[in-house]
C-alpha positions in Angstrom: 29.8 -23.1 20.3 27.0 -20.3 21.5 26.2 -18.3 18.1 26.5 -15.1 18.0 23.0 -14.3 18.6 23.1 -15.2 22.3 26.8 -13.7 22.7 27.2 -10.4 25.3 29.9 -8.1 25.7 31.4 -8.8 29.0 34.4 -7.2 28.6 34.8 -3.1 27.7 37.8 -1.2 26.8 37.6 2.3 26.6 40.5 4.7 25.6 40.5 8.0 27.3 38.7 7.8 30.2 40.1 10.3 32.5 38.4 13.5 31.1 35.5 14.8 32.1 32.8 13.2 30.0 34.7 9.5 30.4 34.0 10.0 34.3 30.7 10.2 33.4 30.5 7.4 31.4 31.9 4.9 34.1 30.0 6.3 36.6 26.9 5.2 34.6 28.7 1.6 33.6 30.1 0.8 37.5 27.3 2.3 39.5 23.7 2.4 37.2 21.4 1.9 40.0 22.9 4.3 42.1 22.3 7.3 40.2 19.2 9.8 40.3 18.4 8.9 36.4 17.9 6.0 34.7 20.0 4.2 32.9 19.3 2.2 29.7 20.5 -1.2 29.4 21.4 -2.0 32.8 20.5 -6.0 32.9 23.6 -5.9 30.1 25.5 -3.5 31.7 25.4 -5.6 34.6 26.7 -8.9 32.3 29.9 -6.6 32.6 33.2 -8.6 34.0 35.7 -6.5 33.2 36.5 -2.7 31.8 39.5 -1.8 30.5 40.7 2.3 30.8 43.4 3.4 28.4 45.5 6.2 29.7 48.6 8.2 29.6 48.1 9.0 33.5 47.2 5.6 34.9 47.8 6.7 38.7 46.0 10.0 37.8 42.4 8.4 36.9 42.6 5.5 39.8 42.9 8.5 41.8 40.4 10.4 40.1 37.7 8.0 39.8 37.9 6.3 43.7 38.0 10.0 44.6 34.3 10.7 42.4 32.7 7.1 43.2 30.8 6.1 46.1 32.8 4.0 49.3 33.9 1.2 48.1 32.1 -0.8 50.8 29.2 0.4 49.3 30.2 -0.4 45.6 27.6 -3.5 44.9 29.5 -4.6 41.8 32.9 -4.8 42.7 32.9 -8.8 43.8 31.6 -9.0 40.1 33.4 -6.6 37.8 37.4 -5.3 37.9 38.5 -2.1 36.4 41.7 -2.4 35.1 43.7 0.8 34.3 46.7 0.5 31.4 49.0 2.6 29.7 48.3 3.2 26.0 52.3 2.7 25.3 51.6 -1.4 26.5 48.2 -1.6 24.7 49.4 -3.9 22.0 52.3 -5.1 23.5 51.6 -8.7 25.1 47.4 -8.9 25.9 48.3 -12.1 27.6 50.9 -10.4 30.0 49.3 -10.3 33.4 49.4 -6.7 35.3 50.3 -6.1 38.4 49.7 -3.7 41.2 52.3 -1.3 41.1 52.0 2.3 42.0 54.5 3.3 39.3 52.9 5.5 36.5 53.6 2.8 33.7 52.6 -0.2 35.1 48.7 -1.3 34.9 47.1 -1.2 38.0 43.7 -2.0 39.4 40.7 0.5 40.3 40.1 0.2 44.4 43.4 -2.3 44.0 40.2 -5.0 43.6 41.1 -7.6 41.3 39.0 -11.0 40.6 40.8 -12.6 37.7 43.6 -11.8 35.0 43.2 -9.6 32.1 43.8 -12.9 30.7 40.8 -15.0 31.9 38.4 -12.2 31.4 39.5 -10.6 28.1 41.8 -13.7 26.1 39.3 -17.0 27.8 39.0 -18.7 24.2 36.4 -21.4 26.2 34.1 -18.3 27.1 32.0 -18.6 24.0 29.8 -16.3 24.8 31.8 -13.2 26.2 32.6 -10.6 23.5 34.8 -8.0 23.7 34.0 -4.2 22.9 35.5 -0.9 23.0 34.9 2.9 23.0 37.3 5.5 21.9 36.7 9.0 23.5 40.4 10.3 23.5 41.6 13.3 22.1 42.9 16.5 23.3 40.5 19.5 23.8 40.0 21.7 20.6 39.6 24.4 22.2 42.1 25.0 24.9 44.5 27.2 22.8 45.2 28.6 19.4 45.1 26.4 16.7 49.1 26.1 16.2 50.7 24.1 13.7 52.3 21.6 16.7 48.7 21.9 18.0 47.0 21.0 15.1 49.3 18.1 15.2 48.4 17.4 18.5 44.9 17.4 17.9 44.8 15.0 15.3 47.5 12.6 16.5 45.9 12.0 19.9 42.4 11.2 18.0 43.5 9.1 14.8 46.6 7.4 16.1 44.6 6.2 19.7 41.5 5.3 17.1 43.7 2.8 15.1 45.6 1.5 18.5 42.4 1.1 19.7 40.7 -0.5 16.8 43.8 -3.0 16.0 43.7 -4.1 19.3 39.6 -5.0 19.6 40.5 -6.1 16.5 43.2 -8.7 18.4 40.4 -10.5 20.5 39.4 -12.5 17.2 36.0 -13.9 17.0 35.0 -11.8 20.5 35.4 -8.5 18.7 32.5 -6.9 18.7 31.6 -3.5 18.6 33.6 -0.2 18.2 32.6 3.1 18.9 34.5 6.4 18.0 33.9 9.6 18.5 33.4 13.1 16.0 31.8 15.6 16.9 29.1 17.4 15.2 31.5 19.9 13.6 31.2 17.2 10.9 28.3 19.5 9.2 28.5 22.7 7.8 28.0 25.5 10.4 26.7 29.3 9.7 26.8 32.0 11.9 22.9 33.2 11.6 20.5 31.2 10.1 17.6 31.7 8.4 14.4 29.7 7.2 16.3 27.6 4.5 18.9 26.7 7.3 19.5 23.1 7.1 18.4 20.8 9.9 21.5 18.1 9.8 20.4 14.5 10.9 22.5 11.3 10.9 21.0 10.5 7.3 21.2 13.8 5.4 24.6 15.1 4.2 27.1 12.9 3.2 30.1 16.2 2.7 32.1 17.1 5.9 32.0 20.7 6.2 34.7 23.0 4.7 36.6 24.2 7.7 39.3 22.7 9.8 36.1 21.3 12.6 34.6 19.2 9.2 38.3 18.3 7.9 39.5 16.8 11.4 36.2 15.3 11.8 35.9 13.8 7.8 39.3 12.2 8.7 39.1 10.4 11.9 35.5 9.4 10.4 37.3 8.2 7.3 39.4 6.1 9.2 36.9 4.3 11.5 35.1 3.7 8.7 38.0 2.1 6.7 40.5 1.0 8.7 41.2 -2.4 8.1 40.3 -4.1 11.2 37.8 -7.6 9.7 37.2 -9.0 13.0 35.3 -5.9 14.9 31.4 -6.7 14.0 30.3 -3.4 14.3 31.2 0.0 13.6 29.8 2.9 15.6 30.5 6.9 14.9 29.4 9.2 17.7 29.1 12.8 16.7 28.6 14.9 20.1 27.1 18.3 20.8 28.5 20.5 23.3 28.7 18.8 27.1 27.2 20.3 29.3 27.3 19.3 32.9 28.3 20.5 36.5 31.8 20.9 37.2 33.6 21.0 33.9 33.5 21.3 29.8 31.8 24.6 28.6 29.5 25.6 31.7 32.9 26.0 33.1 33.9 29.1 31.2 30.3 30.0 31.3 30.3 30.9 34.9 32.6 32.2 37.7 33.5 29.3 39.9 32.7 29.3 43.1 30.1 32.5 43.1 27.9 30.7 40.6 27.0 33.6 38.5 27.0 32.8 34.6 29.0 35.8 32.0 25.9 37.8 30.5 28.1 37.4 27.0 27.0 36.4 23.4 29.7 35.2 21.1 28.9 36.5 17.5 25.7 37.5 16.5 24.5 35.2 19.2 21.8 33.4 16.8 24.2 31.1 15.8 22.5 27.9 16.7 24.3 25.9 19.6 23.5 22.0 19.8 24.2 21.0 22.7 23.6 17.8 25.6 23.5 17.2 28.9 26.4 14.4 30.2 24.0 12.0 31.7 22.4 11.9 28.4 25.4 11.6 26.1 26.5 8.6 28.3 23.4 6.8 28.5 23.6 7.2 24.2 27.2 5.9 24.4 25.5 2.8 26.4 22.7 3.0 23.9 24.8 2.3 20.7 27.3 -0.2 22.5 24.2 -2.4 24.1 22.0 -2.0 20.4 24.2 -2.6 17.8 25.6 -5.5 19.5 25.8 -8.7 17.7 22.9 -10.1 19.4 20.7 -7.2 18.1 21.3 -7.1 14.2 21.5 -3.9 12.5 18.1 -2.6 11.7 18.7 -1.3 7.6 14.9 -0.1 7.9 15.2 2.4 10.4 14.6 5.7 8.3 13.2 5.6 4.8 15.5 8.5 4.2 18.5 6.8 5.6 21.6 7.1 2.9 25.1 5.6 2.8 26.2 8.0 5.6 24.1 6.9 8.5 24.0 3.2 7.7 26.9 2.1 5.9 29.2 -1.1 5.2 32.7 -1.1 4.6 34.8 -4.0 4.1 31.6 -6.0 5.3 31.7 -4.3 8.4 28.1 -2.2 9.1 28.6 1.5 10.3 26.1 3.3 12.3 26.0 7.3 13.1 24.4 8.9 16.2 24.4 12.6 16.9 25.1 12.6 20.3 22.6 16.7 21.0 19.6 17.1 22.6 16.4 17.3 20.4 15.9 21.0 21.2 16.9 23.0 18.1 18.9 26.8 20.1 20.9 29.4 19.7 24.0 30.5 22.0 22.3 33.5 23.3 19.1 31.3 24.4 22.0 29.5 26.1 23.4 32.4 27.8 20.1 34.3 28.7 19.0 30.8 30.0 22.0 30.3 32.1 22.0 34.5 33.3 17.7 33.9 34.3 19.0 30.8 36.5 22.4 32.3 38.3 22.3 36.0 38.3 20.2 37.6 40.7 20.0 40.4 38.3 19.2 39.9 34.9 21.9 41.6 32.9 21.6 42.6 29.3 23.9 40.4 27.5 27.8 41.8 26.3 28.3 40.9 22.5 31.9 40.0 21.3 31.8 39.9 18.0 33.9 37.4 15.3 36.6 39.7 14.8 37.2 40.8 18.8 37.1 36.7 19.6 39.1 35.8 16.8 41.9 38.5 17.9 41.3 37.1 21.5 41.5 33.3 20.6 42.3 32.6 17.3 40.5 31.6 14.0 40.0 28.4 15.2 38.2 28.7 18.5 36.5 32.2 17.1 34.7 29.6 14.3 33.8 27.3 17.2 32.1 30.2 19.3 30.5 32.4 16.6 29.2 29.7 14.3 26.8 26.4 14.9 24.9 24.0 13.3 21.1 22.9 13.4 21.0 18.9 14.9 18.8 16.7 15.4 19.4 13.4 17.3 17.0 11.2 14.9 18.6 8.0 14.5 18.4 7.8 18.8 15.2 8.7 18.7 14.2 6.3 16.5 15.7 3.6 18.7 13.5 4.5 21.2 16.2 6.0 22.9 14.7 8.0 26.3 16.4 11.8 27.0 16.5 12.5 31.0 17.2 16.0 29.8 15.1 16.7 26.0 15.2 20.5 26.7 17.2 23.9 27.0 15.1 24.6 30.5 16.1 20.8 31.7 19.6 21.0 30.9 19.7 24.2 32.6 17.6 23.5 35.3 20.0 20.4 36.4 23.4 22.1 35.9 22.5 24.9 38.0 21.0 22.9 41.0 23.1 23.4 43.8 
């Protein structure tokens, strides 16, 4: 038997993958060479049989994604790597059931209807020795597409803690292939303020151990809390992502920041407007999610001497299981209104003085909730990555901004 320090993940589930980040993340995993940036990791990346996407809307995402990637004719994986699409109700019914083709919404289908092998062969092949099996969790329903109601706030933590331990049980399923799993917070894990001042706190992956007090900090302590502890033995690897805000064309918060289809960004500041506003481009925060997957793999051991500063938070164990932290932001420390004037310098052809709403007008317009998520920030720095060596396409404010408003 191969040990497992020549072992490679060649199979990826990944739960979620129909929103607008998870696009981006397969774009980068099917198609790496095709794209205008580079991507890390792609000689593993292309060790890749098989990637599994969990979803409620299976026909929905085959859709999707054969509508966003290139002609399949010109798709130079696909006679080595199948994309199968399944429902998260089958997930842990039968693994070794075989899917078929169907165009009904609850059966699994197949990206491009290309199919070169089972899910059995590629996922359940106890004589492949040295293909592990890995998975990423980025599902969860936006926090901030309407007031925090009680069945919301149900809704909000259901569809991130019940798909994390689904998704975690069944990596956990695949026996000695499990490898690594890789879940997703957000950086409303640390404490936020709403103008910050020279004893601000800078928050890296290694310095506060205390979720912050406010309902961002409690969701985010307790899906942390359970990635770290659920009871899964076989999974090798544990991997917390903590994300800024997305920014990228087409979708997430540039979306609301500009009128579509005349291309001029809202001259508004939420707040005071100095709240600070970590944020990352999407190319970036997928080619981290590639970073952590391909690094902490079991063929790369866990490097415990990383940071000299490094606590219990950043670089943990739990039940024997290692547990890393990346903060998925750019390293350029802003505000929201360097944001805003940024965006208004780049798509306005005048440069318009910028409209402040304060706490209490957004609160009454949005709720508490989503008026904390607007008027307050945090200071983050991605320190762990950059340690790694890990490569930004887009380090700054002006790059991010220069990209997403590139017509």
């Amino acid at each position: 038997m191969s040990s497992l320090t020549t072992a490679k993940t060649s199979s990826l589930i990944i739960g979620g993958g129909s929103g607008f980040f998870g696009k981006q993340l397969i774009k980068h995993l099917l198609i790496p060479n095709k794209l205008s940036f580079p991507v890390p990791f792609t000689p593993e990346i292309e060790n890749l049989k098989q990637i599994t996407i969990v979803s409620r809307n299976i026909q929905f995402i085959k859709e999707q994604l054969e509508k966003e990637l290139p002609n399949v004719n010109r798709w130079d994986r696909k006679d080595s790597i199948q994309v199968l699409i399944k429902d998260w109700k089958s997930l842990n019914n039968n693994p070794h059931d075989k899917p078929n083709n169907n165009k009904n919404n609850n059966e699994n289908c197949f990206l491009f209807n290309h199919q070169i092998a089972t899910e059995k062969d590629l996922e359940k092949d106890d004589n492949d020795t040295n293909g592990l099996v890995s998975a990423i969790n980025l599902s969860g329903v936006s926090i901030s597409q309407q007031n925090w109601t009680e069945k919301f706030k149900r809704d909000i933590y259901s569809s991130r803690i019940e798909t994390t331990k689904q998704l975690m049980s069944y990596l956990n399923s695949f026996d000695k292939k499990a490898n690594v799993f890789i879940g997703t917070s957000a950086v409303g894990y640390y404490p936020s303020c709403s103008e910050p001042n020279p004893q601000t706190p800078i928050f890296t992956e290694y310095n506060c151990n205390q979720q912050a007090n406010n309902p961002f900090g409690e969701l985010c302590g307790t899906l942390e809390k359970v990635i770290t502890e659920e009871i899964n033995n076989n999974i090798k690897k544990r991997v917390i992502m903590r994300p800024g805000v997305i920014i990228g064309k087409g979708g997430g918060v540039l979306s609301k920041l500009i009128v579509p289809y005349v291309g001029v960004s809202l001259p508004i500041k939420f707040g005071t407007g100095s709240q600070p506003f970590p944020i990352i481009h999407i190319a970036d925060l997928a080619n981290l999610y590639i970073h952590a997957l391909f690094k902490n793999s079991t063929c790369q051991p866990l490097d415990t001497t990383i940071s000299t500063t490094a606590t219990a938070t950043a670089n943990n164990t739990i039940n024997n299981t290692p547990v890393v932290i990346y903060n998925g932001v750019c390293p350029d420390l802003i505000t929201f209104q360097q944001l805003s004037v940024k965006l208004n310098e780049r798509t306005n052809w005048i440069i318009l003085p910028l409209f402040p709403i304060s706490f209490g007008l957004t609160q009454m317009l949005m709720g508490k909730e989503r008026a904390l998520l607007l008027c307050e920030g945090q200071y983050v720095m991605p320190t762990r990555s950059l340690e790694e060596g890990f490569n930004f396409v887009f380090p700054s404010l002006s790059n991010i901004v220069g990209d997403v408003t590139t017509v």
